[in-house]
VOGU-3710 file (C-alpha; in Angstrom, 3 decimals, decimal comma):
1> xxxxxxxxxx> 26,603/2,886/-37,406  24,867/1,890/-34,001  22,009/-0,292/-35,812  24,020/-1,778/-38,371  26,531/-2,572/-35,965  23,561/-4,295/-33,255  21,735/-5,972/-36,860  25,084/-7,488/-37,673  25,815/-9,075/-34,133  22,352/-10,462/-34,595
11> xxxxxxxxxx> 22,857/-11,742/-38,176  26,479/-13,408/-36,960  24,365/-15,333/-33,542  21,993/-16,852/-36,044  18,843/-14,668/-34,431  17,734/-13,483/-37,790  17,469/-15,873/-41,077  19,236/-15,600/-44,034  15,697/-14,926/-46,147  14,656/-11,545/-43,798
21> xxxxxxxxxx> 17,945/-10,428/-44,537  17,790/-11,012/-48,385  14,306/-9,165/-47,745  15,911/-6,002/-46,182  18,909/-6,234/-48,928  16,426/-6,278/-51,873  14,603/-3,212/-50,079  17,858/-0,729/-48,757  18,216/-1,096/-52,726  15,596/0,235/-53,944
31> xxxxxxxxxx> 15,776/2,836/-51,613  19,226/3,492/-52,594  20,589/2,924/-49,465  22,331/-0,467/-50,178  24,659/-0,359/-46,897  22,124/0,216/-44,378  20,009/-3,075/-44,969  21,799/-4,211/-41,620  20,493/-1,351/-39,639  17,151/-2,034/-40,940
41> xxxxxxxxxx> 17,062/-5,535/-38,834  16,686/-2,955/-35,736  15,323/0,042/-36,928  11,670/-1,298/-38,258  9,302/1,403/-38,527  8,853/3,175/-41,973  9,955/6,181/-40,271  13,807/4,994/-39,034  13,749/3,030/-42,559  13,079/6,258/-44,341
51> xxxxxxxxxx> 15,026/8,541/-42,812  17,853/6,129/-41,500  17,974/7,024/-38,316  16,837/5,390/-35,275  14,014/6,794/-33,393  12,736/4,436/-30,636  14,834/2,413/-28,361  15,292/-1,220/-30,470  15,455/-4,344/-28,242  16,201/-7,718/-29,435
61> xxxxxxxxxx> 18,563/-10,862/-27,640  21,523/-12,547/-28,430  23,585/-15,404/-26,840  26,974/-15,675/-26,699  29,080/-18,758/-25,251  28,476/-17,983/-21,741  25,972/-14,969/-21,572  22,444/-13,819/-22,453  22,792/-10,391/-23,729  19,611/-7,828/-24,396
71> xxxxxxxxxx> 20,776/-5,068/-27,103  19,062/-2,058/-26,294  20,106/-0,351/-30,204  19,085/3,893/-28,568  19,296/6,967/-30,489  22,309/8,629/-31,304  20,573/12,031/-32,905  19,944/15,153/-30,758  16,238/15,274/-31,004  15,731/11,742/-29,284
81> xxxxxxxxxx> 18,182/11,957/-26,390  15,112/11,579/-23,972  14,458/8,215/-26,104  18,171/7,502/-24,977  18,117/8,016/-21,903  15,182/5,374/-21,601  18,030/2,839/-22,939  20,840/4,028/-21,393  19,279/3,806/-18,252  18,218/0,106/-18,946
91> xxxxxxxxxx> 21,792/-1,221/-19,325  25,072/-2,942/-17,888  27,570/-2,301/-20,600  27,804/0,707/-22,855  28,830/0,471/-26,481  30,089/3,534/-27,858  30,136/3,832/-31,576  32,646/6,522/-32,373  33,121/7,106/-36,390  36,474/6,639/-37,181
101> xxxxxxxxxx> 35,422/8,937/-40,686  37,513/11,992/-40,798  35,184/14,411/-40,137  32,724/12,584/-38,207  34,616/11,854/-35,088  35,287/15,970/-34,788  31,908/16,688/-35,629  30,465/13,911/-32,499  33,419/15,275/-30,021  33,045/19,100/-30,172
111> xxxxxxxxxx> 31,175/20,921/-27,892  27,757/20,469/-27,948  28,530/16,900/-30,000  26,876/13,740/-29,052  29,836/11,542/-28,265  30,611/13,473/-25,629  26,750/14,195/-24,417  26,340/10,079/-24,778  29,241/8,974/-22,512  28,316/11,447/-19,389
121> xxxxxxxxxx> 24,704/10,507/-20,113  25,941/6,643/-19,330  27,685/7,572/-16,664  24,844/9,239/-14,727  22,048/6,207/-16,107  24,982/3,911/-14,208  26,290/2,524/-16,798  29,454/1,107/-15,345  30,887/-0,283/-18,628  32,137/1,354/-21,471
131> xxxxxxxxxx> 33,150/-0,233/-24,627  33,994/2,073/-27,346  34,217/1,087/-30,529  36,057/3,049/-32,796  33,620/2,394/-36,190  33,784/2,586/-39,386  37,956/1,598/-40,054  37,413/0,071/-43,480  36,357/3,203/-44,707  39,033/4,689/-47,517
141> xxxxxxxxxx> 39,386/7,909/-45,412  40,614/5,964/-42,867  41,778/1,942/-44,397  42,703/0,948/-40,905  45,501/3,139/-40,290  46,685/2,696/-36,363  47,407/6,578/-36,404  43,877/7,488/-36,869  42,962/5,181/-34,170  45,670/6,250/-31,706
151> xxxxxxxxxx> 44,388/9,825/-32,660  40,759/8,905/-31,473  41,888/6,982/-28,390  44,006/10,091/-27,020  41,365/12,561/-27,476  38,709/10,231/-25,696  40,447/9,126/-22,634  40,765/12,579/-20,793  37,217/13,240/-21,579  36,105/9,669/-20,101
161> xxxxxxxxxx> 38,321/10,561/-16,886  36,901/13,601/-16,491  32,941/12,147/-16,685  33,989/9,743/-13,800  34,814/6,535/-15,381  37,828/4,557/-14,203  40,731/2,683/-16,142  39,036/-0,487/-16,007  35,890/0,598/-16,545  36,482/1,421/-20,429
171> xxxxxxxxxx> 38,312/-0,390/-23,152  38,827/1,048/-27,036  38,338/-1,318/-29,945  38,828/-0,460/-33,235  35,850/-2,680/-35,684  33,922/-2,113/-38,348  30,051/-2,842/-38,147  29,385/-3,083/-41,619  32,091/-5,660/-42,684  31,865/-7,487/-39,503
181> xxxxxxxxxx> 35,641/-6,899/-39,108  36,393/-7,658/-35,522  32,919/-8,079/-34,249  32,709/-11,973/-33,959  35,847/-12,948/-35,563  39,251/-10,944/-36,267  38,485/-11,586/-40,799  40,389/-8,441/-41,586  41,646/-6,636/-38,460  45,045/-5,813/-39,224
191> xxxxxxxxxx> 48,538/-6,768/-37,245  48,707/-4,268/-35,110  45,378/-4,584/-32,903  46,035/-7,651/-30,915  42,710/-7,679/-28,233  39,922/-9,607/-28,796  37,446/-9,161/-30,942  34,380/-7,264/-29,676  31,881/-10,366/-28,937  34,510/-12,308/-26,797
201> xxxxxxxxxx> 35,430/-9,066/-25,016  31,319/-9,013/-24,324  31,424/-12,678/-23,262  34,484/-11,918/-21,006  32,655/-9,362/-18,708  31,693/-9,670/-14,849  27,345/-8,660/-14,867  27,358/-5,973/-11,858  26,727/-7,739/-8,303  22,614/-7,429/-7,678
211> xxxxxxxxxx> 20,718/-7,113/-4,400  18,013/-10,049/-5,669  16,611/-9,946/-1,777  15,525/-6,593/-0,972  12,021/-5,824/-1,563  11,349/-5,399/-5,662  11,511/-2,526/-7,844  10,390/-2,660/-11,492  10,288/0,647/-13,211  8,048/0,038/-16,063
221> xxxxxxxxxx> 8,353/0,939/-20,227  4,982/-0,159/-21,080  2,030/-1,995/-20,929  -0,447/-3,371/-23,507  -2,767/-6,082/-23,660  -2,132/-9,362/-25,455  -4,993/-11,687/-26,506  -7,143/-10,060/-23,663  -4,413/-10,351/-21,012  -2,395/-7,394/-19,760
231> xxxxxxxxxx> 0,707/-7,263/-20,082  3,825/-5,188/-18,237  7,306/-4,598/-19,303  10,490/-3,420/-17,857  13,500/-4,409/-16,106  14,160/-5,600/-12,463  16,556/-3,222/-11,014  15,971/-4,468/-7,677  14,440/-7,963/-6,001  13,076/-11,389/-7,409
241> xxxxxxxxxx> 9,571/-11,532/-9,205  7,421/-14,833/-9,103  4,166/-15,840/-10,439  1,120/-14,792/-7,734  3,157/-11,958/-6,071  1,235/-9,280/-4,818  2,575/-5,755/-6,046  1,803/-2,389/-5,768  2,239/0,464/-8,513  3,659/3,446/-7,609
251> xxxxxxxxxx> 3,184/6,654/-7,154  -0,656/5,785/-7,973  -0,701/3,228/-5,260  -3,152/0,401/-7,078  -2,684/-3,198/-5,885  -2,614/-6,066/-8,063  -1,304/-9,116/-8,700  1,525/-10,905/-11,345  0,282/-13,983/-13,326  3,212/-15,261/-15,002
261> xxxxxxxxxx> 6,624/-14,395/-15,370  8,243/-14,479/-19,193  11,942/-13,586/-20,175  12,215/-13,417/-23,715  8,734/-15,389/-24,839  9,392/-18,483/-22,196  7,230/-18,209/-18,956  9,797/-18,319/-16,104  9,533/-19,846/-12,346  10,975/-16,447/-11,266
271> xxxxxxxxxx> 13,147/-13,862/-12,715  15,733/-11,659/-10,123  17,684/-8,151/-10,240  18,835/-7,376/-14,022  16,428/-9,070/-16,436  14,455/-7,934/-18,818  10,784/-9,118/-18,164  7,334/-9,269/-19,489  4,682/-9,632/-16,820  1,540/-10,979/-17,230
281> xxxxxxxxxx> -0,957/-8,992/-14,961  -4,287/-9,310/-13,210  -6,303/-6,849/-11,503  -5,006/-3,890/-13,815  -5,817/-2,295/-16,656  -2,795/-1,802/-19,276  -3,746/2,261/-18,541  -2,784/2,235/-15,165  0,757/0,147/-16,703  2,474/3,454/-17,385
291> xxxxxxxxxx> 6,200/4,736/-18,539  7,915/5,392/-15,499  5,770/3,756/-13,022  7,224/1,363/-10,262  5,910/-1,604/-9,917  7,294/-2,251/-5,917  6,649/-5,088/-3,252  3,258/-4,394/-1,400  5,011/-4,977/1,968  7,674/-1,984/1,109
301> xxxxxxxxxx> 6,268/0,017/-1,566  9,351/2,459/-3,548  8,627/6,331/-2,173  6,940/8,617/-4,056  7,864/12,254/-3,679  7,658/15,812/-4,884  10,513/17,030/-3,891  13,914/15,959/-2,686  17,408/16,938/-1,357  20,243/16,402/-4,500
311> xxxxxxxxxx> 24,192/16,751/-5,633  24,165/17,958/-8,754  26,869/18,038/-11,516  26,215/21,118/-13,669  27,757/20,321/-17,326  26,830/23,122/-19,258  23,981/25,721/-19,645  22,442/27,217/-22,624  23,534/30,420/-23,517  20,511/32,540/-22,921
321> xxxxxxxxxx> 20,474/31,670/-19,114  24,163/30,936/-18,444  23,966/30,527/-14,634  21,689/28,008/-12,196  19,562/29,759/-9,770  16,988/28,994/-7,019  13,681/28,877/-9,775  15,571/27,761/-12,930  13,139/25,384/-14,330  14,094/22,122/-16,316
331> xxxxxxxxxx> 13,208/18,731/-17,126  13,783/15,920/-14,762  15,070/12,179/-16,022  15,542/9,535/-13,737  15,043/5,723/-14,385  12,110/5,435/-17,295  10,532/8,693/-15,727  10,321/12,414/-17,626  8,985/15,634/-15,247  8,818/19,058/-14,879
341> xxxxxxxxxx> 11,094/20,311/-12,105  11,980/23,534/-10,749  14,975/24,461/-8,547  14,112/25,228/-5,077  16,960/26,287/-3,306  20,694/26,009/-3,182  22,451/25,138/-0,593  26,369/24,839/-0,983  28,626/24,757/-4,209  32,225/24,089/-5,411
351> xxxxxxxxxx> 34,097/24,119/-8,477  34,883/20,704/-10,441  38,377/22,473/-10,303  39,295/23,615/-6,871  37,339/21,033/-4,735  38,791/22,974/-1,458  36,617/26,435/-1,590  32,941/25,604/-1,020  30,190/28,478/-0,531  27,437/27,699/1,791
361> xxxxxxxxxx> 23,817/29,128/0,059  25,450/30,284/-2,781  22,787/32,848/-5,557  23,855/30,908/-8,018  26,356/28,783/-10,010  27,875/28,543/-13,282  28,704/25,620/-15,527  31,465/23,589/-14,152  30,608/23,325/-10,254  29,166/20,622/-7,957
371> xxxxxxxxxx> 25,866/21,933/-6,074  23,682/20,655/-3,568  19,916/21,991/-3,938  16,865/21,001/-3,081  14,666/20,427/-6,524  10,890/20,533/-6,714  8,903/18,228/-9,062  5,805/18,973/-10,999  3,744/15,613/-10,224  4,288/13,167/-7,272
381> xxxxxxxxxx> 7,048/10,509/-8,728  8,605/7,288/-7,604  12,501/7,645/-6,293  15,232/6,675/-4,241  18,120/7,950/-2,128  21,354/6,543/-4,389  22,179/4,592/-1,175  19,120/2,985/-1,707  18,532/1,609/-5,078  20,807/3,563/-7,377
391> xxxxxxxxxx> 19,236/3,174/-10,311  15,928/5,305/-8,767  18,665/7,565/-7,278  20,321/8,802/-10,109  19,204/11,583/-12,688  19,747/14,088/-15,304  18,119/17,508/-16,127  17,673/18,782/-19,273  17,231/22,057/-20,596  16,590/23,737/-24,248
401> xxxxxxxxxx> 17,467/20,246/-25,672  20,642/19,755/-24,308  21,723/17,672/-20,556  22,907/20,801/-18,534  23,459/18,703/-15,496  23,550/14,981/-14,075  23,274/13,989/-10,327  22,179/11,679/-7,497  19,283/11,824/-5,020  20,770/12,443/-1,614
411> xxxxxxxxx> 17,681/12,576/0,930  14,137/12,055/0,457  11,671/13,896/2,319  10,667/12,667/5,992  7,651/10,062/5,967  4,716/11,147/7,373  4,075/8,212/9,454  0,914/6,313/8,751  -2,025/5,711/10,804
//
């Protein structure tokens, strides 16, 4: 659903041409798999082909009339949620494919399903946008009946409220990514859906307000070298980036300097808070260019830390260790970055449900309560107080392959003040 849905937005902008398509038609056939030869514009490697299911985090760029759009296409299967959260944490706007299938929505929105793991998981990675796009509508279980999509729409929106998002922070869309129905143009949406059709709703949004002149903060996906230069790549979550700036990459603290600026293959003068950049580097090697490393602003380098003060949201625990104590060990997301952590100690929980009663150093906590602890991490990382740039400042902790709890960084240590 997801990469079809991203290869057919591409194939209506006019990014891919009509021949590669043809191509990946002639080869979903002989696979058998005639209907996904729109997913396989996204999902390249053998691998996703094979198996039809997307692995890595796809990127590619679109235009519409009045916006410059990078689709991040991320994982919707359990096994690659940490791939996910790589993407998630990389965008704006959330797109929510929900399968309108009977059977398939019930099976995503259970317990334990992956609709509902997805949307929290945007909400921590600050994704302040949610489209969802009820999927799939042609389909003869469903042939575009408005019950099943009323049905869909009232089982979502208590579960959205409850993960933190806000009326006008969501909007439901019923589409189908396979047809193209309602994507670009309305073709066969039927009478009774009268919004716009999902790429005008796209071009209609506000991008969030950006702090382009506080000191910069790249957290990096990669680097590689190119024709004997080395190259970066991530996106600017806070500051403005020009050729010949000095940086500094954190937490390993090597200086060095950025060549040229490129946004989508054309060198730029600059590029500020929000883009998606390639950076052209000298005086580093592509090994020191690691996932999850800051690149920061040599005058005020990003913090790097081992442990810090958080307010943690617990969502649920596995069943073989069904309450959160002081030691509970997990794994640590935050921006690009994966690490150990352990739980140091807990200071003062309430319930999600009676906000009034807290208990000051509580033993532990269960599922369903707000805690703040102090957490310890296994290797010295680069973060942020939320206050300070939120998107270093906000996390999720993982545990036996499922998020058991999402939260914000509330106090860094104190620095040590240098000689």
């Amino acid at each position: 659903g997801k990469s079809t849905t991203c290869g057919n937005i591409l194939f209506l902008c006019g990014c891919v041409d009509e021949r590669q398509v043809e191509k990946y038609m002639k080869e979903a056939k002989e696979k058998n798999r005639e209907s996904w030869f729109l997913a396989y514009i996204m999902d390249t490697s053998e691998e996703e082909k094979a198996k039809g299911k997307t692995v890595e985090v796809g990127r590619a760029a679109f235009e519409t009339l009045n916006r410059r759009f990078t689709v991040l296409d991320a994982p919707g299967h359990k096994s690659y949620v940490p791939n996910m959260i790589s993407g998630a944490s990389q965008a704006d706007v959330g797109v929510l494919i929900i399968s309108a299938r009977k059977g398939e929505f019930e099976t995503g929105f259970e317990r334990g399903g992956q609709t509902r793991e997805h949307a929290l998981l945007a909400k921590t990675l600050g994704v302040d946008r949610l489209v969802l796009a009820i999927n799939k509508m042609d389909d003869p279980s469903v042939q575009w009946e408005q019950s099943r999509y009323d049905e869909i729409v009232t089982k979502v929106t208590p579960f959205l409220k409850t993960s933190g998002f806000k009326e006008d922070q969501y909007f439901f869309l019923p589409m189908s990514g396979l047809t193209g129905d309602n994507l670009k143009e309305r073709r066969n949406t039927p009478a009774w859906y009268n919004g716009p059709a999902f790429l005008d709703y796209l071009d209609g949004i506000d991008p969030p307000g950006r702090s382009k002149d506080l000191p910069l903060r790249i957290p990096m996906l990669d680097g590689y070298k190119d024709m004997g230069a080395t190259m970066a790549i991530g996106k600017i979550e806070q500051g403005t980036v020009r050729p010949g700036q000095k940086v500094i990459i954190m937490p390993i603290g090597h200086k060095c300097t950025v060549h040229s600026v490129f946004i989508k293959d054309e060198c730029m003068q600059y590029a500020c808070a929000g883009e998606n950049v390639v950076l052209q580097m000298s005086g580093v090697t592509e090994s020191l260019l690691t996932k999850g490393f800051v690149l920061s602003d040599v005058a005020d380098p990003a913090r790097v830390v081992t442990k810090f003060k958080a307010q943690l949201q617990v969502v649920e625990l596995p069943e073989e260790r069904p309450v959160m104590t002081s030691g509970y060990k997990a794994v640590f997301h935050a921006h690009v970055v994966a690490e150990e952590c352990e739980i140091l100690k807990l200071y003062e929980s309430m319930s999600l449900t009676d906000r009034t009663k807290k208990e000051q150093n509580p033993r532990f906590v269960r599922e369903g309560s707000v805690v703040t602890c102090s957490i310890s991490l296994a290797r010295p990382t680069t973060l942020d107080t939320f206050k300070g740039v939120q998107q270093l400042g906000r996390f999720t902790l993982r545990d036996e392959g499922r998020t058991i709890a999402i939260g914000k960084i509330t106090e860094l240590p104190h620095e040590k003040k240098s000689k």
